[in-house]
N, C-alpha and C positions, 0 to 999 in steps of 0.2 A: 533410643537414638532419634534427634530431631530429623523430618526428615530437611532436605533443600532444596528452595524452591526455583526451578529454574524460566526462565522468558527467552524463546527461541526467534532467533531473525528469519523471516519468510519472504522469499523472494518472487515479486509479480511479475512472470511473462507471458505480454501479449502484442499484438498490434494495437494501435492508440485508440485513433476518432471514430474505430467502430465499435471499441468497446470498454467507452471511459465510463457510463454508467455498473456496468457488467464489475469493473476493475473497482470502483467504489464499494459495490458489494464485497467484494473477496478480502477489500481491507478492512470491512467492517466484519466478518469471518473473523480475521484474524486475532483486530484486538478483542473480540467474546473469547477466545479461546487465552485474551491474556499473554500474544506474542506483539510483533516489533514488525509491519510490514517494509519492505524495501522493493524500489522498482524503479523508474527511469521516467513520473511523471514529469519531472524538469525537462528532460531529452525526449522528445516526443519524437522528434523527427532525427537518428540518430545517425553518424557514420561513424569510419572507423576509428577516428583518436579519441569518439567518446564510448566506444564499445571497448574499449581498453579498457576504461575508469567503469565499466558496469560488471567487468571479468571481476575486479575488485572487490564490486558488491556482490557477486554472488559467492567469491571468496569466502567473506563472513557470515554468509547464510546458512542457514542450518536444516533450510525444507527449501524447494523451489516448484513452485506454483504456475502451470503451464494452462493458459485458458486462449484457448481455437473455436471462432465462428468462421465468418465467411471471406476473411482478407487474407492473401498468402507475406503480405508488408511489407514494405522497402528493402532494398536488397543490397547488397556490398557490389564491389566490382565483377565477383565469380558468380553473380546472381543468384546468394544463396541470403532469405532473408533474414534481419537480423533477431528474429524472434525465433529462427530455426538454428540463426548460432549460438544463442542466449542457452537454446534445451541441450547443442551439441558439448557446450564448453562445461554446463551446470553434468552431465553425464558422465563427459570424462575428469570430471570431479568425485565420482561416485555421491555426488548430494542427491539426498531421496526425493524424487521427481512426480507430483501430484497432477495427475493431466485430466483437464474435464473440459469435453467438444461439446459445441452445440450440436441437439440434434439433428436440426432440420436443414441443413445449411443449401440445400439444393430450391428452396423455397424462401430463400432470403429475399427482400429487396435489393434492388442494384446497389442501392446506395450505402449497402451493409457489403457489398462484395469487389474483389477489383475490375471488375466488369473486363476480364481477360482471360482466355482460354488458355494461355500457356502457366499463367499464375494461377489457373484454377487446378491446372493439370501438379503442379509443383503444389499447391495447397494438400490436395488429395493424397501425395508422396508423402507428403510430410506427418498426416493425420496416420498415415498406417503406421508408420517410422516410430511416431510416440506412442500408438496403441499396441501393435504388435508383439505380444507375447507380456505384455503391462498390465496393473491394472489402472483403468480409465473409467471415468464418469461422464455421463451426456447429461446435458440440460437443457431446459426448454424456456426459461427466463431468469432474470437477474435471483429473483427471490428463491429460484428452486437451487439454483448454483452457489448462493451464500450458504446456506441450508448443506448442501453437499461437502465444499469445503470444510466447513466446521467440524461438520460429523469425521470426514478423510483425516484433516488434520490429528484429530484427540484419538485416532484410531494409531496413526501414525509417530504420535508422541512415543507410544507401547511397544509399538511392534519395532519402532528402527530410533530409540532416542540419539539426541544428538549433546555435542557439550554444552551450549548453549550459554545464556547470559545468567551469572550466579552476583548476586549483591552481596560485598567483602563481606558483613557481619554474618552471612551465613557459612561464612568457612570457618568461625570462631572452633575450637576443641567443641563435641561433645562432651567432655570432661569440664567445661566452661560454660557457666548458663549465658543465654544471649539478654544482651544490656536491650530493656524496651527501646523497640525501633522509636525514636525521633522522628517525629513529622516533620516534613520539611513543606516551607509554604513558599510560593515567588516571592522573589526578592523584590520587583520591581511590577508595575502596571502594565509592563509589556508581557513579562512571565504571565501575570493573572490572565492575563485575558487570552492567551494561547491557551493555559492548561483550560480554561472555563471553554473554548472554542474546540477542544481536543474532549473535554469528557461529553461535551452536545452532540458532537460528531458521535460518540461512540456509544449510545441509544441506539437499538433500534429503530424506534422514532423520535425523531430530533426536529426542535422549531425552533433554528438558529435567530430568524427575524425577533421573535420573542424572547430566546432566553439571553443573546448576545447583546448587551447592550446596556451603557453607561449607569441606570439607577440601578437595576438588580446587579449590576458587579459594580457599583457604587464607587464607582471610575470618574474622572470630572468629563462632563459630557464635549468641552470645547478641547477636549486633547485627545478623546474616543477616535475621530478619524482618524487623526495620525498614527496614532497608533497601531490601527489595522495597517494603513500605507504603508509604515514600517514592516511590519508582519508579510505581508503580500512583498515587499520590494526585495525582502530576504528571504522568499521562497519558504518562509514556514505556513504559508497561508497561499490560499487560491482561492479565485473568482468571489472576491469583492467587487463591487461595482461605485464607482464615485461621479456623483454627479461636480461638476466645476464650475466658477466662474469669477472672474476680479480677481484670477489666482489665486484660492482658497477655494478648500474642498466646504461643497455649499449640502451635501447631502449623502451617505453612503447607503446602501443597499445589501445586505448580510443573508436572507434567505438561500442563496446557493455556497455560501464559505465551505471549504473540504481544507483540513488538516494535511496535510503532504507528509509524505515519510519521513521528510531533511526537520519538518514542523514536530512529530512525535520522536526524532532521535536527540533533539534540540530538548524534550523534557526528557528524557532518559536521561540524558549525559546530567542533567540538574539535579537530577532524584525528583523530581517532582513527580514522578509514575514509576 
């Protein structure tokens, strides 16, 4: 019996601006383990009608990934934050909940914390709430945290699998040999250069300035800008940089591009990954 191989959606919650580096990692976690991250880097700054549409996404998720340092985050009107609805909603979901705290959080810099007593008081409620009687993981930097993830996740494949994302020719009969998968390539120079931008990203170490760019993906160099612009203006791309002038992009800057989730479900839906 063949076995079938499944790709699980993984859902990232945390507070934003303190910890988009941190959050980079954990989706870099994710696709090593060969799953599909999902998380709300579009909606950074959230309320309620788009915490609706995030209930959604954690609907279809099949893990949810809880990562707490030093911000208790923005809050609804009952002053509960929306990172602490995100673990409430994914709970009474019964989805299996992966929570890993910073360790140090009393030695953070301000600027890592909400510099508020009452939020600090309501942060510390909420750390015991997801550890208590759980298992949790501390971490002390982005690299030891990706490292942690990875290993939780493949542990957690075993112990609580989920249904997950199965591709149709794997449900053919056993009694039926499967027809050689079919490579599928982009259709178009905007595909190429996402999936070339999606497999850089997902190196460990990655040199986007280097490997992204018009002669190794043998792209016509005076339509490369636009390109990205396109990519970035439809959220499958993030933090390009364009230099302008005479209304024409005169320059772009690629060293910091990150893949977005709406970017890697955009070649999922293609079969391109």
């Amino acid at each position: 019996m063949k076995s079938i191989e499944k790709r699980y959606q993984i859902f990232i919650s945390s507070t934003f601006n303190d910890l988009e580096d941190e959050r980079e990692s954990v989706m870099k976690a994710i696709l090593n383990v060969n799953c599909f991250p999902a998380g709300m880097e579009l909606f950074p700054a959230c309320d309620s009608e788009q915490f609706e549409y995030i209930q959604t996404i954690i609907d279809k998720s099949d893990y949810y990934v809880l990562i707490i340092a030093g911000r208790y985050g923005s809050e609804d009107d009952n002053g509960i934050s929306y990172t602490e609805k995100e673990y409430d909603y994914a709970l009474s979901k019964n989805i299996p909940i992966l929570t890993f705290v910073y360790k140090d959080i009393i030695n953070l810099p301000l600027s890592k914390t909400d510099n508020n007593s009452a939020k600090f008081k309501k942060l510390q409620d909420f750390i015991q709430k997801a550890t208590h009687g759980r298992m949790a993981s501390f971490w002390n930097n982005k690299y030891e945290l990706q490292e942690q993830v990875e290993k939780s996740l493949r542990n957690s494949f075993i112990t609580h699998p989920r249904t997950g994302w199965i591709k149709g020719d794997s449900l053919l009969s056993n009694n039926e040999p499967l027809l050689p998968k079919k490579k599928v390539t982009p259709e178009n120079n905007k595909d190429k250069l996402l999936l070339a931008i999606y497999n850089e990203y997902s190196k460990d170490i990655s040199d986007m300035e280097k490997n992204i760019n018009p002669k190794i993906l043998n792209i016509d160099s005076t339509a490369f800008p636009s390109l990205l612009e396109k990519l970035q203006n439809e959220s499958l791309i993030i933090d390009v940089s364009f230099a302008r002038g005479n209304g024409r992009i005169l320059a772009t800057f690629t060293h910091d591009i990150k893949i977005t989730p709406t970017g890697i479900n955009y070649l999922k839906n293609k079969s391109y990954i």
